[in-house]
Each structure stands twice: as C-alpha cells, then as structure tokens.
C-alpha positions in Angstrom: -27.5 -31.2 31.9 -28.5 -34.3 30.0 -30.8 -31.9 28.1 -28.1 -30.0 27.2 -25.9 -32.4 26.0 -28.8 -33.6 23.9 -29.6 -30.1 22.0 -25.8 -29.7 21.5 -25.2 -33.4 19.8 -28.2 -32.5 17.7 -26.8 -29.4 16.6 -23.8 -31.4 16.0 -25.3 -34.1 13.8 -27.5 -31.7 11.8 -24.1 -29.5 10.8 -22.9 -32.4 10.1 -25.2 -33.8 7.8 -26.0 -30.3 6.0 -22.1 -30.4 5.2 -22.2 -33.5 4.0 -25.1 -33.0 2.1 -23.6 -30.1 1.0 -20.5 -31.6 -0.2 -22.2 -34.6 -1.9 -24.0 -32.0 -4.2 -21.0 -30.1 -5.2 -19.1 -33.0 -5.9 -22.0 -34.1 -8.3 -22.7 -30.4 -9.9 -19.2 -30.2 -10.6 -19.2 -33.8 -12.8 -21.2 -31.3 -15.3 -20.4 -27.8 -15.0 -18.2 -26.2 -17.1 -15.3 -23.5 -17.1 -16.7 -19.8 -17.8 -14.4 -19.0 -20.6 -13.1 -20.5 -23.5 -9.3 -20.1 -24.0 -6.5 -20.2 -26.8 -6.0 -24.1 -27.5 -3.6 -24.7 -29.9 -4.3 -28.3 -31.8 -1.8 -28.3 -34.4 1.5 -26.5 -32.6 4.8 -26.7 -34.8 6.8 -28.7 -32.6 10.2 -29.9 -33.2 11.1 -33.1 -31.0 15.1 -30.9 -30.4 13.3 -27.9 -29.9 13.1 -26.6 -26.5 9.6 -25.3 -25.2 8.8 -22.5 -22.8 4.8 -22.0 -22.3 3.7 -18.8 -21.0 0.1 -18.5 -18.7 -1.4 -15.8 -16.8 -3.3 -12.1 -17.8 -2.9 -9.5 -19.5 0.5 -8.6 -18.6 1.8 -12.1 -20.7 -0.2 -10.9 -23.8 1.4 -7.8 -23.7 -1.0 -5.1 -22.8 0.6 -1.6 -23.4 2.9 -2.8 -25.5 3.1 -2.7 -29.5 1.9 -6.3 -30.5 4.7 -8.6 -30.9 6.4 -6.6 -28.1 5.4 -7.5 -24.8 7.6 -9.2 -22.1 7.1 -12.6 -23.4 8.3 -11.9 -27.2 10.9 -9.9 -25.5 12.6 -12.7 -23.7 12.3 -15.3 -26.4 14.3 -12.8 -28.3 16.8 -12.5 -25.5 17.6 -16.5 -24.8 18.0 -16.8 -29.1 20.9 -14.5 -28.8 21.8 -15.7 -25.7 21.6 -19.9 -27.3 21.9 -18.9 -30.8 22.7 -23.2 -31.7 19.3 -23.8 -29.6 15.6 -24.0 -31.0 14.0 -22.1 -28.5 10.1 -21.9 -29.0 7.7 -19.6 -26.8 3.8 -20.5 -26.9 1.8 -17.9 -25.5 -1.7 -18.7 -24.0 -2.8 -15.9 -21.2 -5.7 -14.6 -21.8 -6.6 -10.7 -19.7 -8.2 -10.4 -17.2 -8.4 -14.5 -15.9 -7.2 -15.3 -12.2 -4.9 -18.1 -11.3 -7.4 -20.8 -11.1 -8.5 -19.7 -14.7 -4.2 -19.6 -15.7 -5.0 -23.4 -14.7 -6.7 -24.1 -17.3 -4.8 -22.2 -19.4 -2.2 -24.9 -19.2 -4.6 -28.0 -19.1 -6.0 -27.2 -22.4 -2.7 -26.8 -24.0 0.3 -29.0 -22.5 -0.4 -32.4 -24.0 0.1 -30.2 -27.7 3.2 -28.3 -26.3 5.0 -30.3 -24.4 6.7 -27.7 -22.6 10.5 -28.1 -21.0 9.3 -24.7 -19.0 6.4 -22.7 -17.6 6.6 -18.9 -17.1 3.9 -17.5 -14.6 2.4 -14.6 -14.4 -1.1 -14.3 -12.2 -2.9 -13.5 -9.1 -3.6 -9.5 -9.9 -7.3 -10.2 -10.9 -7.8 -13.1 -8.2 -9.6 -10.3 -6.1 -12.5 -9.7 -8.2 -12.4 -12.7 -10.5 -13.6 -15.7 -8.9 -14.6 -18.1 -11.8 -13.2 -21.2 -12.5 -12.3 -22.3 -8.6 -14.3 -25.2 -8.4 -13.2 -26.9 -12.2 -10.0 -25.6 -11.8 -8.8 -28.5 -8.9 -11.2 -30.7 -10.4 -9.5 -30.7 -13.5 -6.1 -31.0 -11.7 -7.5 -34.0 -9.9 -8.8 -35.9 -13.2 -5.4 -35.3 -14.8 -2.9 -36.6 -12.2 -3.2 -38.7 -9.0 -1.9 -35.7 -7.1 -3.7 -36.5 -3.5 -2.9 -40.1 -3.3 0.8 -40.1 -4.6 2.8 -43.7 -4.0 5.5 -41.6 -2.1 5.2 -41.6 1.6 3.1 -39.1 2.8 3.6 -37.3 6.5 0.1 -37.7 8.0 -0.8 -34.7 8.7 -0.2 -34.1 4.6 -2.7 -36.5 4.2 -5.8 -34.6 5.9 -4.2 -31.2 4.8 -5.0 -32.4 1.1 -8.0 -34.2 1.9 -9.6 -30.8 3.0 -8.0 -29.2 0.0 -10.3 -31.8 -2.1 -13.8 -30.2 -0.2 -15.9 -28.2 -2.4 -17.4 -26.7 0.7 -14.0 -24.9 1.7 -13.5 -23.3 -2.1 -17.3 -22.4 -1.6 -16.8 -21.4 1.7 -13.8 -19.0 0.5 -16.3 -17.9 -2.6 -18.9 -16.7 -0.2 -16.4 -15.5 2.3 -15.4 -13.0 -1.0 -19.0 -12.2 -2.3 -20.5 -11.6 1.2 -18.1 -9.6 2.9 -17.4 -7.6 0.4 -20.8 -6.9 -0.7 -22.1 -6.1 2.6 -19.4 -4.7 4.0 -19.3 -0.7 4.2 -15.4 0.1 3.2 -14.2 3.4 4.2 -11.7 4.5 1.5 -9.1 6.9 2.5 -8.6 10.3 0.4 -4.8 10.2 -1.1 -2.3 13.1 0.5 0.0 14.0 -2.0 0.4 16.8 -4.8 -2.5 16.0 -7.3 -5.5 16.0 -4.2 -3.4 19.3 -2.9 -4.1 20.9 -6.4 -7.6 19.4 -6.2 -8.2 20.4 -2.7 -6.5 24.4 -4.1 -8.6 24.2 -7.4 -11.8 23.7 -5.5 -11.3 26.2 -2.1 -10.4 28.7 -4.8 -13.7 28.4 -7.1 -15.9 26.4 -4.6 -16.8 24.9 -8.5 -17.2 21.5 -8.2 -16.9 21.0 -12.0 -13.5 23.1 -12.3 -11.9 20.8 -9.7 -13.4 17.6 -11.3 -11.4 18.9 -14.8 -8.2 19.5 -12.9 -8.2 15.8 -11.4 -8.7 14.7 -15.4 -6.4 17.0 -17.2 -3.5 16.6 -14.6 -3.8 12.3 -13.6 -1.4 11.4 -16.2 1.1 13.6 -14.4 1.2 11.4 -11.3 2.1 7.6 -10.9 -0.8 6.2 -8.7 -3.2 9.1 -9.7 -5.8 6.7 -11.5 -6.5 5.2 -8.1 -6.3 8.8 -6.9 -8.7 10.2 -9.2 -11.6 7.5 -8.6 -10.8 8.6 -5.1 -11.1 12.0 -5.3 -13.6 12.0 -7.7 -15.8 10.5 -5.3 -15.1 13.1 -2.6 -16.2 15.8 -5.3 -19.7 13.8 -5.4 -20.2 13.7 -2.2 -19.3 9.4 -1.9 -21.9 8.9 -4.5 -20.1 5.8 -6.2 -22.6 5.5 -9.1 -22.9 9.0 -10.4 -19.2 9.3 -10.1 -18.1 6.4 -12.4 -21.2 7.5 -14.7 -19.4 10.8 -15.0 -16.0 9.2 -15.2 -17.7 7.0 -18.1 -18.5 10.4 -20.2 -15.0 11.6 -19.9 -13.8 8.1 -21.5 -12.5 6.3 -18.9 -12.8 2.8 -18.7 -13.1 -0.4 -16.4 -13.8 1.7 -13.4 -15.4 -0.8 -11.8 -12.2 -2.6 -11.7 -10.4 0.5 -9.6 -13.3 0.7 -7.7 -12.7 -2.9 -6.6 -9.2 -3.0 -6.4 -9.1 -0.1 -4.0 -12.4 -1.4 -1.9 -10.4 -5.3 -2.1 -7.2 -4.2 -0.9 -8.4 -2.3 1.7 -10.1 -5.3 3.7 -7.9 -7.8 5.2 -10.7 -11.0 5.0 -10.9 -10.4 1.2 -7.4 -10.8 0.6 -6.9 -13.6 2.1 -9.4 -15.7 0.5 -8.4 -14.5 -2.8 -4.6 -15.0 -1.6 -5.7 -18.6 0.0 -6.8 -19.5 -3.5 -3.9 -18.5 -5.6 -1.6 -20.7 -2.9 -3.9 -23.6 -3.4 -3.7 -22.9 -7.9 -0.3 -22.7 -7.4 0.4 -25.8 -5.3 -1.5 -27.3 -8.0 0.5 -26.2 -10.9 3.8 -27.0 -9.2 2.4 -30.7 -8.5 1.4 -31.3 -12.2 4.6 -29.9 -13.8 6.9 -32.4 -10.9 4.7 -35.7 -12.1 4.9 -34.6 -15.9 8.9 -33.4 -15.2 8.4 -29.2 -16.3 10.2 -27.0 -15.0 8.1 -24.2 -13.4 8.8 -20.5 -12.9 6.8 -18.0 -10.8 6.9 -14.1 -11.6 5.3 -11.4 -9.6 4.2 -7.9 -10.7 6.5 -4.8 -10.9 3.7 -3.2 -10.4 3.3 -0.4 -7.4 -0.2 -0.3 -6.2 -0.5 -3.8 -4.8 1.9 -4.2 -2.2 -0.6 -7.5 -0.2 0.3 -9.1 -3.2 3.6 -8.6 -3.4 3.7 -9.8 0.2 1.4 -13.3 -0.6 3.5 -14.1 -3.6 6.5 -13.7 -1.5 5.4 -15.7 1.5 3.9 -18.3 -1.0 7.2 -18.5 -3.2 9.2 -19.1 0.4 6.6 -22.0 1.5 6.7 -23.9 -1.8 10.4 -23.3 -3.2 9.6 -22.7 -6.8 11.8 -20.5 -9.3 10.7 -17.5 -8.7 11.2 -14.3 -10.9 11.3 -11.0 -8.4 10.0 -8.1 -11.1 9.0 -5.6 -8.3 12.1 -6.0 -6.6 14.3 -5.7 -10.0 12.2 -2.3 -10.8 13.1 -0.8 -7.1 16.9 -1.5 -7.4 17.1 -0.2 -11.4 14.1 2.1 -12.3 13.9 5.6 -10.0 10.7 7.0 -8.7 10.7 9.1 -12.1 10.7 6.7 -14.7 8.7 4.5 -13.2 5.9 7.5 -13.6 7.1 7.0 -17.6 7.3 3.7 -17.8 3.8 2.8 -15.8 0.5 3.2 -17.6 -3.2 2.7 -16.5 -2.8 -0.5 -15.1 0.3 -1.9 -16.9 3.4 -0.8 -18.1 5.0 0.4 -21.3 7.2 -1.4 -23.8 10.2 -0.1 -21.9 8.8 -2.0 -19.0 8.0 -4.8 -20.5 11.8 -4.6 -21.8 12.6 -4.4 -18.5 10.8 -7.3 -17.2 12.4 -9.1 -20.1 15.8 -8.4 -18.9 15.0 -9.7 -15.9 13.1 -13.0 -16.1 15.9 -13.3 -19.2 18.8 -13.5 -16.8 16.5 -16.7 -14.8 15.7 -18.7 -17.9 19.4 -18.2 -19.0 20.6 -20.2 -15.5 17.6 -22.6 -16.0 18.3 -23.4 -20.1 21.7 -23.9 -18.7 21.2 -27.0 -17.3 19.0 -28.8 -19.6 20.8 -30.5 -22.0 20.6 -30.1 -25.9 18.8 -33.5 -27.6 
C-alpha cells in the first residue's frame, strides 16, 4: 500500500513540476514572440474631438468581400446613421483584415484605439477560428499589458478569482492549441455525401455514362445553381475520386477554384465536436477580453454574428456566448431567416460571402442597433 501511495505522489509531483516547468517557459517565450501578421494601423487618423467614432474589427466580411469596394456592410451603415443623424459627425474606421480569427480581431483593436478613440466597436469574427489558430498566446498577453483586467479593485466573487487565474495559464491556450492540431490531424473524419438535387443529378449523370469525367463537369457547370453546393461539390467531388483528397483538390485547382483547403476544413472542423469547442472556447475567452477593455476604457461594444447558412455550431456558440456575457449583440442570421426566402438567399449568397445586396441587408440590420445605441450618447 505504502508503495503505492509512494509511485502515485511521485507521479503527482513530476506532473506537477513538468507543468510548471512548462508554464514558466511560456510565460518567458511569450515576453519575445511576436504576432504573425501585420495589420492596418492608422497613425495619423482625422479625428474631430465632436466627432463620434465607430471602429469596425473582424474578417473579411467587415472589408467587404463580394461587394464593389466602398460597398460592403460597414460603408453601408455609416451611410445609413448620416441620414439617420444628419447634425452628427459620424466617422467609421475600418481595420479587419480576411481571413484573421478573433484573437487576431484583438489586435486589430490594440494597434489602433489609442489613434481612434472610438465611442463604439462593431464585431464581426469567429468564422476562421477553426483553422486559424495564430495569435492565441499574444493576443491575452497583450490584453494583460494594456489593462489590469485580472486583478480589478472591484470585489471579486472567489471563485472569479481562480476562473481568471487559469484563464492567465499558457498551458490551457496551448493545451486548446494541441487539442485543435492533434485531433484533427489524426483523426479520420468521415464526411457525409449531401442528399439533395445537385448529388441526384450527379448520382443520374454518372449511372447513365458510368464516365467519371462527365459527372465531375456536371457538379462544376451546375454548383452555382445551388446554395450550399460549394461544400457539396468538394464532397462529391471526392466520392468521384474514390476519397482521394489530394488528387481531387489538384483537379478542382485546374478548373479554377480556389482556397479548397479552407472547404476541406470547414467541412472536416464542423463535423467533430472536440474541434469546435476549442476553437469556440477561444473566441469566448477573445471576446471576454474585448468586452473587459472597452468597460475600463468606457466603449461601447457590439457583437454581430454571420447570416451565413453553413455554420449553424457557430451560430449556436455565438448565441450561448452573447447570453453568458450580455453584450449588444447584432442577430444577422436571424434577420436573414425572418426577411430573405430560401430563394434569394441562393442570389444573394456567394462562395463564402454574400453579395452587395446582402451586405445591404446586413446594413439595414446592424443600422437599426447603432440607431438605439447613438441615441443615448449625447452630442459634445
């Protein structure tokens, strides 16, 4: 027994001190390393003391991808609160950048808000959080070396204490990191064929010929006809080459179509429940983070999620993590599914975006919750 006791105290100690080993060298490597990407900072904005200031973070879908420039969702609404306030100075200042994740929209606004100054933040991330995992460990150092968030002069419940205390460990954002990498490397994900009209014509095309080739050219010539169908096509694409993922998005690469790799993921993410909730756990922690900075330097924060279709887990954790922290939050994909029918959302919805009419609509929409919010702040 004794023995026993001994083996399992030792197995104790030595996790122990390989975690805080572990720990202690994070802390240190992250004194010098450095975000990935460089970002949009804006070091001589045009700002007018009376003005009032609305910043804009997050991906591609705040620069306006799919949109004619100067018309995306953000331009959109600045246009709509000017004839809404005409007697107010109302200045946007754009600074997403495509393809970052929320720790990287972090940044975004570290780099920037000392110029800008802003009154408001608009939102807009999490999409790329499954297959973008840069930036984690700066992005709550960064946080940390620009406000006293974890040891605030308010009373503090306890058990807030040691639930930001563990937020502070590198080892748990590492833990989440390799949690991501391993399982879904490793991990063999079955993905399901799609049963709907395009794989019936694809499924008809290829019993009919038994050409491989011919049903290959009906899944490229007829995708645009279909709302999910670029999901649907790497799908069945795959099927036509027997589950060889390499030779199919070398093939899909000939016929011009692009980030594949990114489908690929999305489909192979969203399919595995462990995956999403480390990239969701993340994007709760980024967004904690960005509601405690904008309370201690008094900004009014605002939360969008996606319109989009094809990522209802996402829809879900932004939901679930608007409820917990009780920010403003801006529902686009509910907004779409009470105004927009099933058929001109196929119109409106591109590759992985929408059109300017959707960004018009998503204008419309985070118009009417700026409108309540501009309300209330008094001209100076």
């Amino acid at each position: 027994m004794k023995r026993i006791l001994y083996i399992l105290c030792s197995s104790l100690l030595i996790v122990t001190i390989f975690l805080l080993s572990l720990e202690t060298l994070l802390q240190i490597s992250s004194l010098v390393y450095t975000k990935s990407r460089k970002y949009i900072i804006n070091n001589n904005p045009n700002i007018q003391a009376h003005a009032l200031r609305i910043m804009f973070i997050g991906d591609s879908w705040t620069t306006g991808s799919d949109a004619p420039i100067g018309s995306g969702y953000m331009q959109l609404t600045l246009k709509n609160l000017r004839l809404i306030y005409p007697d107010r100075d109302i200045q946007g200042y754009n600074f997403a950048y495509g393809s970052t994740n929320s720790s990287q929209a972090i940044h975004q606004l570290l780099d920037n808000y000392h110029n800008i100054k802003p009154n408001i933040l608009v939102i807009l991330t999490g999409i790329n959080n499954g297959w973008n995992t840069q930036d984690v460990i700066t992005a709550s150092k960064r946080i940390r070396n620009e406000i006293n968030i974890y040891n605030k002069e308010e009373a503090v419940q306890f058990y807030e204490k040691i639930i930001n205390y563990f937020r502070k460990l590198k080892t748990k954002k590492l833990y989440n990191l390799i949690l991501y990498n391993i399982v879904y490397k490793a991990q063999e994900i079955k993905i399901p064929l799609p049963a709907n009209e395009y794989a019936t014509g694809y499924y008809q095309v290829f019993d009919s010929t038994r050409d491989p080739e011919k049903a290959r050219l009906y899944l490229i010539d007829n995708y645009k006809k279909h709302t999910e169908n670029y999901n649907d096509l790497y799908k069945l694409m795959l099927h036509s080459f027997g589950g060889n993922i390499r030779v199919t998005l070398d093939y899909l690469k000939t016929k011009d179509f692009l980030r594949l790799d990114l489908i690929k993921n999305s489909i192979d993410i969203y399919g595995n429940e462990k995956i999403q909730n480390s990239a969701f756990e993340i994007l709760e922690d980024n967004l904690l983070d960005l509601q405690l900075i904008c309370k201690q330097k008094d900004i009014i924060m605002v939360v969008q999620n996606y319109p989009y279709l094809k990522f209802p887990q996402l829809l879900r954790a932004l939901n679930k993590i608007a409820n917990k922290l009780k920010f403003n939050y801006v529902d686009h994909y509910g907004y779409f599914a009470s105004n927009i029918s099933y058929e001109k959302w196929k119109q409106i919805s591109t590759m992985s975006h929408v059109n300017y009419e959707g960004h018009r609509y998503m204008a419309d929409n985070l118009t009417v919750a700026l409108k309540n919010i501009i309300k209330k702040i008094p001209t100076k």
